[in-house]
C-alpha positions in Angstrom: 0.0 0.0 0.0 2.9 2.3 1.1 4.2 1.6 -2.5 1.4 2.5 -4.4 1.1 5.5 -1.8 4.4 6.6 -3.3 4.1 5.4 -7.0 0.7 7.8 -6.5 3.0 10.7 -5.7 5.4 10.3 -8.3 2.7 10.1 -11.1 1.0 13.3 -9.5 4.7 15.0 -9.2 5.2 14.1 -13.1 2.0 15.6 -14.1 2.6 18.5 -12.3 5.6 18.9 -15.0 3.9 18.3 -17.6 1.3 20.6 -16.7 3.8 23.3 -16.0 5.6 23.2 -19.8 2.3 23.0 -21.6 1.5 26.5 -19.8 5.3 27.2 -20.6 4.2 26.7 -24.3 0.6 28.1 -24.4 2.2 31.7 -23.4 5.1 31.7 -25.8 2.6 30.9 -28.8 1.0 33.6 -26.9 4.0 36.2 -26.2 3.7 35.5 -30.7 0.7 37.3 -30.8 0.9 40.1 -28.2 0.0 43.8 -30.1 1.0 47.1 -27.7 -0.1 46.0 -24.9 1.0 47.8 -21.7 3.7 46.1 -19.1 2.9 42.8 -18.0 5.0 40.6 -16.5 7.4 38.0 -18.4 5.0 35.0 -18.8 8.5 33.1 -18.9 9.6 34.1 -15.5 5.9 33.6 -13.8 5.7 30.5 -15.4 9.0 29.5 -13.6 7.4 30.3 -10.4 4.7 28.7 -10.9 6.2 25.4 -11.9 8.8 25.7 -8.9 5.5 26.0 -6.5 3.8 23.6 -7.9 5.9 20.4 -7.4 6.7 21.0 -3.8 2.7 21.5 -3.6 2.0 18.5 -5.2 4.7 16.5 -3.1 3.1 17.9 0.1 -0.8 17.0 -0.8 0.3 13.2 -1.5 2.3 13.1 1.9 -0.7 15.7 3.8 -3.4 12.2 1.9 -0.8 9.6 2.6 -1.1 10.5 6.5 -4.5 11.1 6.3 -5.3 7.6 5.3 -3.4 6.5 8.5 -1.5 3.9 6.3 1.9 5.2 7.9 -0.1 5.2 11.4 -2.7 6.1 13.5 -3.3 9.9 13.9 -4.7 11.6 16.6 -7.8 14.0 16.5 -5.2 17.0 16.7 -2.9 15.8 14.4 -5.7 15.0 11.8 -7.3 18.9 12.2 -3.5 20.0 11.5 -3.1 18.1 8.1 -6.5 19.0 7.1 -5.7 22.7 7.8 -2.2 21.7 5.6 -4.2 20.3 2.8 -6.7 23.1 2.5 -4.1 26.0 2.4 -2.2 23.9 0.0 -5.0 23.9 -2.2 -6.1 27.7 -1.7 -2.1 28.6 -3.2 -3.5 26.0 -5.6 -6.3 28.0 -6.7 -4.5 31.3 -6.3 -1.7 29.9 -8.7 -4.3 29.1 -11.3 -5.5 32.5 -11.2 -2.0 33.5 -11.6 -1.8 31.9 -14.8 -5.2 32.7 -16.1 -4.2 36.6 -15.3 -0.5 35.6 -17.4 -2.8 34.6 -20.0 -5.1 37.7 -19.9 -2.4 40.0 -20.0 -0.9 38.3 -23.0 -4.0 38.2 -24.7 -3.5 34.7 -25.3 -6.9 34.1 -23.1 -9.9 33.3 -24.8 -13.2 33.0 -23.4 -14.9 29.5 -24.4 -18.8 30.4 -23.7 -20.6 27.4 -23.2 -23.9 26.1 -21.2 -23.5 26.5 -17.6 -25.6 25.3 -15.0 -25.0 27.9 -12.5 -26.9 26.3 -9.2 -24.9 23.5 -10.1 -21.2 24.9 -10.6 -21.6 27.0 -7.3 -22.7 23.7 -5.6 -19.6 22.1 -6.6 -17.3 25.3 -5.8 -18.8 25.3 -2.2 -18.3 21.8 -1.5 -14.7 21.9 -3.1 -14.2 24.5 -0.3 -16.0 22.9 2.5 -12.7 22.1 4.4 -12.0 25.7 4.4 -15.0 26.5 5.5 -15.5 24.0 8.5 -11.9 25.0 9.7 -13.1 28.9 10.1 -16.8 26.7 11.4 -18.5 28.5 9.0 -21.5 26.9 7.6 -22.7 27.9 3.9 -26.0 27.0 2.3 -27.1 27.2 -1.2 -30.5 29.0 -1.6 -31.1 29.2 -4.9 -33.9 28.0 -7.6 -33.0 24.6 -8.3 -34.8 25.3 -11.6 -32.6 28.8 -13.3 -31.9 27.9 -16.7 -28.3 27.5 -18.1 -26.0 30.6 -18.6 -24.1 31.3 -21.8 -20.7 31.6 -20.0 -17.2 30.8 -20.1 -17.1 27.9 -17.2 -13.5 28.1 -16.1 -13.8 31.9 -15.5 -17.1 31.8 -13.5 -16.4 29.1 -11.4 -13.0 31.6 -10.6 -15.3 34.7 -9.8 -17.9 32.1 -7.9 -14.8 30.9 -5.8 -12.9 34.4 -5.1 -16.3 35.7 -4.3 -16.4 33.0 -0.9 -12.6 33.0 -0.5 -13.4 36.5 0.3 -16.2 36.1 2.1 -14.9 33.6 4.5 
C-alpha cells in the first residue's frame, strides 16, 4: 500500500511537470501574438514560479493524503485537524496559482473566453463543497438557496467558477 502511496505521488509530481511546460508553451505561442499591450509581466519568469510552487505543492498534498489515510499510522484528532488545515491552504495557493496563470494569459491576450452552457446552481454547488474544508476549519456553515430550476447561462465555465470561488474566499 505504502508503495502505491508513493508510486501515486510520483505520477502526481510528473504531471505536475507536464502541466507546467504545456503553460510554458501556451504563453510563448501567446508572447507570438501580443500587439501594444501595456507592461505585463514575463510570462517566462511567472511561469517558472509557478512550476517551482507547484511540485513542492503537489509532493506535500500526497504526503498531507498519505497521513491522512493512517496507512503510515494512526493519527490523533489533533494531528488530523493540523493536516487537514495543511491540505486546504495547499490547495487555496493551488487555486490562487491558477489565477495567476489565467491573469498571465489575460495579459498576453493569449486568453480566450470558451462560452458554453452552464448550469450555474450546479457549478456554485460544486465550488462550495470543493471548499467545504476551508469552510469547517473557520466553522463556518454555507448554504445554497437558490432555484434549483434557473436555466443555463451562456458563460465561459472556467472563469465563473473563478469569480464564484474568489467571491467566498473573500467572504470567509
Amino acid at each position: 500500500r505504502n508503495r502505491l502511496h508513493r508510486e501515486l505521488q510520483e505520477s502526481r509530481d510528473r504531471l505536475a511537470t507536464v502541466q507546467n511546460e504545456i503553460d510554458a508553451i501556451k504563453l510563448q505561442a501567446g508572447d507570438a501574438n501580443q500587439n501594444g499591450h501595456s507592461y505585463a509581466p514575463d510570462p517566462e519568469v511567472l511561469l517558472g514560479l509557478v512550476q517551482e510552487f507547484r511540485t513542492p505543492m503537489t509532493s506535500i498534498t500526497g504526503y498531507v493524503d498519505l497521513l491522512l489515510s493512517e496507512s503510515s499510522g494512526i493519527l490523533g484528532q489533533m494531528q488530523r485537524k493540523f493536516l487537514q488545515r495543511v491540505l486546504t491552504n495547499v490547495q487555496r495557493l493551488s487555486i490562487m496559482l491558477e489565477d495567476l496563470v489565467s491573469m498571465t494569459r489575460l495579459d498576453s491576450g493569449t486568453m480566450h473566453m470558451k462560452p458554453a452552457s452552464v448550469d450555474v446552481v450546479r457549478l456554485i454547488d460544486d465550488v462550495i463543497a470543493k471548499s467545504s474544508t476551508q469552510f469547517r476549519e473557520k466553522n463556518l456553515v454555507v448554504n445554497l438557496d437558490m432555484n434549483y430550476e434557473m436555466p443555463p447561462v451562456e458563460t465561459d465555465k472556467d472563469a465563473l467558477r473563478q469569480i464564484i470561488n474568489q467571491l467566498l474566499n473573500n467572504a470567509s
